[in-house]
N, C-alpha and C positions, 0 to 999 in steps of 0.2 A: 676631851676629844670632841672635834667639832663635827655637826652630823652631813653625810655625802647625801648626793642627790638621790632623790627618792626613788626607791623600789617596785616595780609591777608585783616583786613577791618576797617575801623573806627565804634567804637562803639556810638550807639545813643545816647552822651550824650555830653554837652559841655567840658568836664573833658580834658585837657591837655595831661597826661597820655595817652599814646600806650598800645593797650592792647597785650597780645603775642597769639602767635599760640596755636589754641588749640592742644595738645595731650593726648593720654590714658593715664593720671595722676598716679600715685600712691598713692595711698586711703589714709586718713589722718584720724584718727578717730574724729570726735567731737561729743562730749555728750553736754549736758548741762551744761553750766558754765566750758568749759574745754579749753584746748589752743592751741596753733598749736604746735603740735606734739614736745611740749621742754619738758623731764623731770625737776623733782626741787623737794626738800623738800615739802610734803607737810603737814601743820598746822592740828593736831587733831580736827575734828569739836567737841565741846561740846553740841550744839542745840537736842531736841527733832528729831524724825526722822520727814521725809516728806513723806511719801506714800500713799497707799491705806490703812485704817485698815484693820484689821482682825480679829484680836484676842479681848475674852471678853472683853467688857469693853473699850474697843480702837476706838475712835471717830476722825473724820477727820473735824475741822473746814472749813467751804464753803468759809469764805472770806480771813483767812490768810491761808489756804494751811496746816495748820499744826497739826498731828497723836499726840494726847495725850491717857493717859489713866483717863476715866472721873472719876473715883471712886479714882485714888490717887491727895491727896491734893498736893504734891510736882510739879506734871503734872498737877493742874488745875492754881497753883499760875506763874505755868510757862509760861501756852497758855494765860492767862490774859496778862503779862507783853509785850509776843512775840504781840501778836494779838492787844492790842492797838499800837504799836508801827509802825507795819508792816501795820496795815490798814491808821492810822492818820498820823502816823510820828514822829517825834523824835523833845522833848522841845528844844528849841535855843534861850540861855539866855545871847550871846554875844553880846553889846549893841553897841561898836563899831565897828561893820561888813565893812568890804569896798565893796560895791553896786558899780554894773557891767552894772545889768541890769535889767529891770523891762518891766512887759506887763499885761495885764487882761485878764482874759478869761470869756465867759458866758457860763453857761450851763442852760440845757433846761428840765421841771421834769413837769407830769401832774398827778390832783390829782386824786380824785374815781368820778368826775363827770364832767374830760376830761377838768378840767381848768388849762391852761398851765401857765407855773410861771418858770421865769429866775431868773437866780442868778450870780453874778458880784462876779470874783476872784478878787484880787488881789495878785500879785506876784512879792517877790525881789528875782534876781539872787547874790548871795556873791562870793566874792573870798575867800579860807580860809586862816588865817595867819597860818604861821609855825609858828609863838612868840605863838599864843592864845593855851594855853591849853584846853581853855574851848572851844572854836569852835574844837580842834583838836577830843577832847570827843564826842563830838557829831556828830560826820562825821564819826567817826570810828564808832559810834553805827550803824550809816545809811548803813554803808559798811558791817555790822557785819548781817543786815537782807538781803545786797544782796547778798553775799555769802551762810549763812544760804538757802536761797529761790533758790539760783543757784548750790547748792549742793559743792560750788568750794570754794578751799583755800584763803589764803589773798591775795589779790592782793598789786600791787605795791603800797611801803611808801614813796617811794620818798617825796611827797608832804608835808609833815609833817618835815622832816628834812631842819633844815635853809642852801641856798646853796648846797643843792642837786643838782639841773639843774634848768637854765634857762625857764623850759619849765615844770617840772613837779609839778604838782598845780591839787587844786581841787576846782570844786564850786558847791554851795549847793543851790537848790530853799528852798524860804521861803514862807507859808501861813502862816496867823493867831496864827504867834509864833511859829511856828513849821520846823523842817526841812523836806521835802516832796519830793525832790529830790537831784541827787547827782551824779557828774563824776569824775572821779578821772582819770589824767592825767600823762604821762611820756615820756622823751623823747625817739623816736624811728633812727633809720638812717635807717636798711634796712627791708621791706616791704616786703608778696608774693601775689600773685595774688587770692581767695581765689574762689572757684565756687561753689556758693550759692545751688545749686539744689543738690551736691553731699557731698559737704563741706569736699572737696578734695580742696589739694593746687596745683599750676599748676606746674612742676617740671622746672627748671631751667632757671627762668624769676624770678631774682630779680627788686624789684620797690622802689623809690626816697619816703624814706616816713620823716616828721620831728619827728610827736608826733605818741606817741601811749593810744586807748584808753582803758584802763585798767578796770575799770568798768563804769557801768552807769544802775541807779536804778531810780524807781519812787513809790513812797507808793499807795498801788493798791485803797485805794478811791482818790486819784488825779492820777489815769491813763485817759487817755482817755482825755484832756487837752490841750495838746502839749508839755508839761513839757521836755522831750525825746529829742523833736529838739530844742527847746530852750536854754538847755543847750549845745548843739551840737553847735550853731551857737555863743555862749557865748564865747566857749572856741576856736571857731575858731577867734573870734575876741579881745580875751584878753590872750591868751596862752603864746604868744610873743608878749614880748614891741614894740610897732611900726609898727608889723606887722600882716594882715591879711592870716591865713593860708589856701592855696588852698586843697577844701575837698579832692583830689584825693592824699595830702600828713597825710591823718589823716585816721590812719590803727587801725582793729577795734584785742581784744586780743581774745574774747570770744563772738562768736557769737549767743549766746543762742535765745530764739524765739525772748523774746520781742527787744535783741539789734539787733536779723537780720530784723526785721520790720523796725527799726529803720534806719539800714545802707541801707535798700533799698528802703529809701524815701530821704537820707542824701546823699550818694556817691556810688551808685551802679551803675554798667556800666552792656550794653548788648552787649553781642559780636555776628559776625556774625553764630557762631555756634547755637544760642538762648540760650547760658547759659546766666547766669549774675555773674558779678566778682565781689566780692568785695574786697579790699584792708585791709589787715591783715600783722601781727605779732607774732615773739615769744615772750612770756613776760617770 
């Protein structure tokens, strides 16, 4: 790892990485599901809208997020299809999966007369094949509700084409047949520093980054899990053959809420100004 320009202070965290000098940044816009400041083509969304309704007849589902209009059939057959998919997750009917990694989780539920009752996940992490059509199918669907839900075009295919890089790969959590989460990976070289409070990039401090990560999604009845960092620590231990990748080399594209929660339980640094950096890319 090559070393970044020197520090006024060591930031509180064991991360290798030098953080740089703070200065008045130049403002970098980020929205939701958006990138650091690269134009590019971007993909026509076809999905129903995401907002607030308003208008007749226009109802906002509470658990998928998604503005239909309830009186047309073509808008009910829609938020059906979206809304099972984006709450439960997407079928995964490939039987030869190559399994990564596996963990359980419990969760905790009480009923109407305060009797507590757990309940036992289970969870396989897959790598996807570039040969599998049919896991490619269903990764793109997963990818298709996190864009949809992040309002942001397609992110990187790399992982799908055979011999693409070394390094660009996706892997998907699996529950009970289904696909529940999902990161989608590509190779990066250079990195900027990114400051989470302002989600401004710091100007002219590039940083040693390998991978970049491109999305990362969880079906919102398995949030709240760990799913997030699991696959985080999946791809940091299976991205490259042989080798384990240091978090401070794994730059995030789109820092949206739920991946900046994410990146700042994963590899976020404090500097001594009190911002917190986090380590980003163009995609």
């Amino acid at each position: 790892m090559s070393k970044s320009p020197a520090l006024e202070s060591e930031p509180r965290s064991n991360a290798k990485q030098k953080l740089p000098a703070m200065t008045n940044s130049k403002r970098t816009s980020f929205l939701v599901g958006s990138r650091v400041a690269k134009k590019k083509h971007r993909k026509a969304m076809t999905q129903s809208r995401f907002s607030v309704g308003s208008g007749d007849g226009e109802v906002s589902c509470p658990e998928c997020n998604m503005v239909y209009m309830k009186y047309v059939p073509t808008d009910q057959q829609m938020h059906a299809a979206f809304h099972k998919k984006a709450v439960q997750g997407v079928e995964w009917k490939s039987k030869t999966s190559k399994i990564v990694a596996e963990f359980v989780s419990m969760t905790e539920s009480k009923s109407k007369t305060n009797v507590v009752a757990y309940e036992r996940h289970k969870f396989q992490i897959v790598e996807v094949s570039s040969a599998s059509k049919t896991e490619i199918r269903a990764t793109e669907q997963l990818l298709d509700l996190a864009n949809t839900e992040l309002n942001a075009p397609e992110g990187s295919t790399g992982w799908k084409i055979p011999g693409q890089g070394h390094s660009d790969k996706a892997f998907v959590c699996l529950a009970e047949g289904k696909a529940v989460g999902v990161v989608s990976v590509e190779s990066v070289e250079q990195g900027r520093w990114l400051v989470h409070e302002t989600k401004s990039v710091v100007p002219n401090q590039g940083l040693k980054v390998l991978v970049g990560i491109s999305r990362i999604y969880v079906c919102r009845s398995w949030r709240q899990l760990g799913i997030g960092l699991r696959l985080l620590q999946c791809l940091q231990k299976n991205c490259i053959y042989g080798c384990e990748i240091p978090k401070m080399e794994i730059a995030w594209s789109q820092p949206s809420e739920f991946g900046g929660r994410l990146a700042l339980r994963f590899n976020a640094v404090k500097h001594r100004s009190g911002y917190t950096l986090i380590p980003a890319y163009e995609e």
